[in-house]
Each structure stands twice: as structure tokens, then as C-alpha cells.
Chimera marker file (.cmm) of the C-alpha trace (Angstrom):
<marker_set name="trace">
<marker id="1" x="203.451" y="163.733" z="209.163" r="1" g="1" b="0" radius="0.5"/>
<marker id="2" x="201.473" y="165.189" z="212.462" r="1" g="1" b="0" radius="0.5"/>
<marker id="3" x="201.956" y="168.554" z="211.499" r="1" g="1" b="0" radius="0.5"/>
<marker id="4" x="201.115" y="167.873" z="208.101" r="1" g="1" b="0" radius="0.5"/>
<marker id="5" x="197.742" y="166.359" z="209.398" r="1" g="1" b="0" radius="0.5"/>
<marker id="6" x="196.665" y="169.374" z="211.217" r="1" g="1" b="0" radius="0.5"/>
<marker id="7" x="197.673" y="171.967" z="208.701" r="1" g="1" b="0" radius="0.5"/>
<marker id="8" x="194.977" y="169.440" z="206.843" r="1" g="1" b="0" radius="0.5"/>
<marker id="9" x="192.290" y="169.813" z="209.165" r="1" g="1" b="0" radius="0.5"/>
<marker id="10" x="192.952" y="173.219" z="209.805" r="1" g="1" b="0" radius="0.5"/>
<marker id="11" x="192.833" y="174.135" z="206.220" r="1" g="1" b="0" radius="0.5"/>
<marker id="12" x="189.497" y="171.970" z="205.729" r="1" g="1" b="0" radius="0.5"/>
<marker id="13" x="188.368" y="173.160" z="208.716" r="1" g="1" b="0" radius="0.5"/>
<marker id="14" x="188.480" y="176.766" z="207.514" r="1" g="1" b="0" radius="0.5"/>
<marker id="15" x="187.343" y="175.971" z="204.576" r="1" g="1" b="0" radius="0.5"/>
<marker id="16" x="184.086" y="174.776" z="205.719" r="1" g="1" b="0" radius="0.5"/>
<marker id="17" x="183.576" y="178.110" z="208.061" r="1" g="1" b="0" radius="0.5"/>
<marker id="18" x="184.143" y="180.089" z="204.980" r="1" g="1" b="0" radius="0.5"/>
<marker id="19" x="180.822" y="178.252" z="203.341" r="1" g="1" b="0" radius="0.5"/>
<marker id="20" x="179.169" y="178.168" z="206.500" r="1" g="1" b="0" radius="0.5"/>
<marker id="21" x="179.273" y="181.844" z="206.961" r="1" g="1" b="0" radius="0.5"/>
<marker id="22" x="178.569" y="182.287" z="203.392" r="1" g="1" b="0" radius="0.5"/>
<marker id="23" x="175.447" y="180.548" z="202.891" r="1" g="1" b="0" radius="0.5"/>
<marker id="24" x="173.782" y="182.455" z="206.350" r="1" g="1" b="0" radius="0.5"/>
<marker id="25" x="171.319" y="185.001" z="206.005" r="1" g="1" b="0" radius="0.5"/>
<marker id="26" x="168.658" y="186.121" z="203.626" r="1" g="1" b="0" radius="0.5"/>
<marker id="27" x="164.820" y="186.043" z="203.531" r="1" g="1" b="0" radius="0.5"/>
<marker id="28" x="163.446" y="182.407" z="202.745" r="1" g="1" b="0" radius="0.5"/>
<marker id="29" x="161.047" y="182.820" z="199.631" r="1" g="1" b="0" radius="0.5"/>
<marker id="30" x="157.680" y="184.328" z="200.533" r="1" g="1" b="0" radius="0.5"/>
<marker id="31" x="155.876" y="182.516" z="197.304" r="1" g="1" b="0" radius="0.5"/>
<marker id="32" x="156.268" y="178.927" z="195.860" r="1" g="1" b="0" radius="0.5"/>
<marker id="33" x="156.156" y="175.671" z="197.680" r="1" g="1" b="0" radius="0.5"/>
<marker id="34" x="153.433" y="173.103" z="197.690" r="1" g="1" b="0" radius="0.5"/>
<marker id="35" x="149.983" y="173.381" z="195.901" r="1" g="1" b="0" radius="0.5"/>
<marker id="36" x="147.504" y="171.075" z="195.796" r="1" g="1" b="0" radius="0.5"/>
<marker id="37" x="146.904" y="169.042" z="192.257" r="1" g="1" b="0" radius="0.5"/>
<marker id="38" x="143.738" y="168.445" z="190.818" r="1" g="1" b="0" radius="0.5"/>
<marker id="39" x="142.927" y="165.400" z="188.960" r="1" g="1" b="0" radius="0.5"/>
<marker id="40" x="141.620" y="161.742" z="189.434" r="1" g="1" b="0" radius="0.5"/>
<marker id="41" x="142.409" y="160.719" z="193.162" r="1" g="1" b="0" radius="0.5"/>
<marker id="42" x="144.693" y="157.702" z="192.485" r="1" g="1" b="0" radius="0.5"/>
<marker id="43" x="144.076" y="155.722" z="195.881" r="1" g="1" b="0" radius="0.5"/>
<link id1="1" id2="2" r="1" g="1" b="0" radius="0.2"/>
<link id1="2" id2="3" r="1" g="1" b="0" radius="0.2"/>
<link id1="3" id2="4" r="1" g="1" b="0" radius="0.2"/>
<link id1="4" id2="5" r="1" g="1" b="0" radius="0.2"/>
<link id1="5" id2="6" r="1" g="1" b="0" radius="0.2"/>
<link id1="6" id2="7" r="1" g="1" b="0" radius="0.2"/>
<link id1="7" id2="8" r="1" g="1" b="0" radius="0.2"/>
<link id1="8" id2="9" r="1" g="1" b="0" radius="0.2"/>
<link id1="9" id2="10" r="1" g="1" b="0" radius="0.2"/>
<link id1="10" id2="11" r="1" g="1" b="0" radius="0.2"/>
<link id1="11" id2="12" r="1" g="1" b="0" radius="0.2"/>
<link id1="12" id2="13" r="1" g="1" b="0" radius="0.2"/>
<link id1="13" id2="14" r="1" g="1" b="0" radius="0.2"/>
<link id1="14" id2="15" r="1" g="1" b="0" radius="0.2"/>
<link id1="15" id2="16" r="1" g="1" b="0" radius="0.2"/>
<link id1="16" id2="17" r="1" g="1" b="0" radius="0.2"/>
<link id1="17" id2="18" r="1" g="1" b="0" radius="0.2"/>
<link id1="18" id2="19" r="1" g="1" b="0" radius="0.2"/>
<link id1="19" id2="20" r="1" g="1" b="0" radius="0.2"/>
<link id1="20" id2="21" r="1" g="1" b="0" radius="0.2"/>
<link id1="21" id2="22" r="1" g="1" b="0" radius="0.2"/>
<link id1="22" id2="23" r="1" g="1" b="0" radius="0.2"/>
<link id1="23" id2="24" r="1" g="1" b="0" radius="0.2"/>
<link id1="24" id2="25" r="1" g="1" b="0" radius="0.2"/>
<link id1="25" id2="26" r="1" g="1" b="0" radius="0.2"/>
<link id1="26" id2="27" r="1" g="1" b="0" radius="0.2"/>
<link id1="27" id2="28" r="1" g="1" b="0" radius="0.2"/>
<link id1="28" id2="29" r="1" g="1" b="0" radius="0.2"/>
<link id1="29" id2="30" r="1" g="1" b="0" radius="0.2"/>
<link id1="30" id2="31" r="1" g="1" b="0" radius="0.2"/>
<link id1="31" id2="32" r="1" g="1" b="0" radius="0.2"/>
<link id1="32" id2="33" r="1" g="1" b="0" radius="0.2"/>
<link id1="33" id2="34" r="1" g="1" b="0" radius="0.2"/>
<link id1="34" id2="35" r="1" g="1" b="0" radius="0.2"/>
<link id1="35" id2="36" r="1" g="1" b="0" radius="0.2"/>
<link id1="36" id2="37" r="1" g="1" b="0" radius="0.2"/>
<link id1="37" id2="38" r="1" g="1" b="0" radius="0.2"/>
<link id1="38" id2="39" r="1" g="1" b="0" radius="0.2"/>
<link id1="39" id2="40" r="1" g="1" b="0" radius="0.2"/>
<link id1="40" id2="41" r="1" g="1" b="0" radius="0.2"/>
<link id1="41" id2="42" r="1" g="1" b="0" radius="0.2"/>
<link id1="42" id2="43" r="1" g="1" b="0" radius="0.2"/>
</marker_set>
């Protein structure tokens, strides 16, 4: 039951590195985000 434990955390374990090292790099987007809205001021 031990063993079968840590082949469970090693297996999660690795699974989780896998979409760490996945999801790393890239260029965040240069365009987008916030924008101001015009309209009534509602305070």
C-alpha cells in the first residue's frame, strides 16, 4: 500500500511538471486589456 502511494505521488507529481513546463514561455499580449467606458458615471 506504501509503494502504491508513492508510485501515486510520483505519477501526479510528474504529471504536474509536464503542465508546468508546458504552459512557460511566450510573449504576454502587447494589445487588449482594460479601456476606459464612457457613459453616465453611476456613483
Amino acid at each position: 500500500m506504501f509503494r502504491r502511494a508513492l508510485v501515486a505521488l510520483g505519477v501526479a507529481g510528474a504529471i504536474a511538471a509536464a503542465l508546468r513546463a508546458r504552459g512557460t514561455g511566450g510573449v504576454p499580449p502587447q494589445s487588449g486589456g482594460w479601456r476606459e467606458l464612457s457613459g453616465p458615471d453611476l456613483r
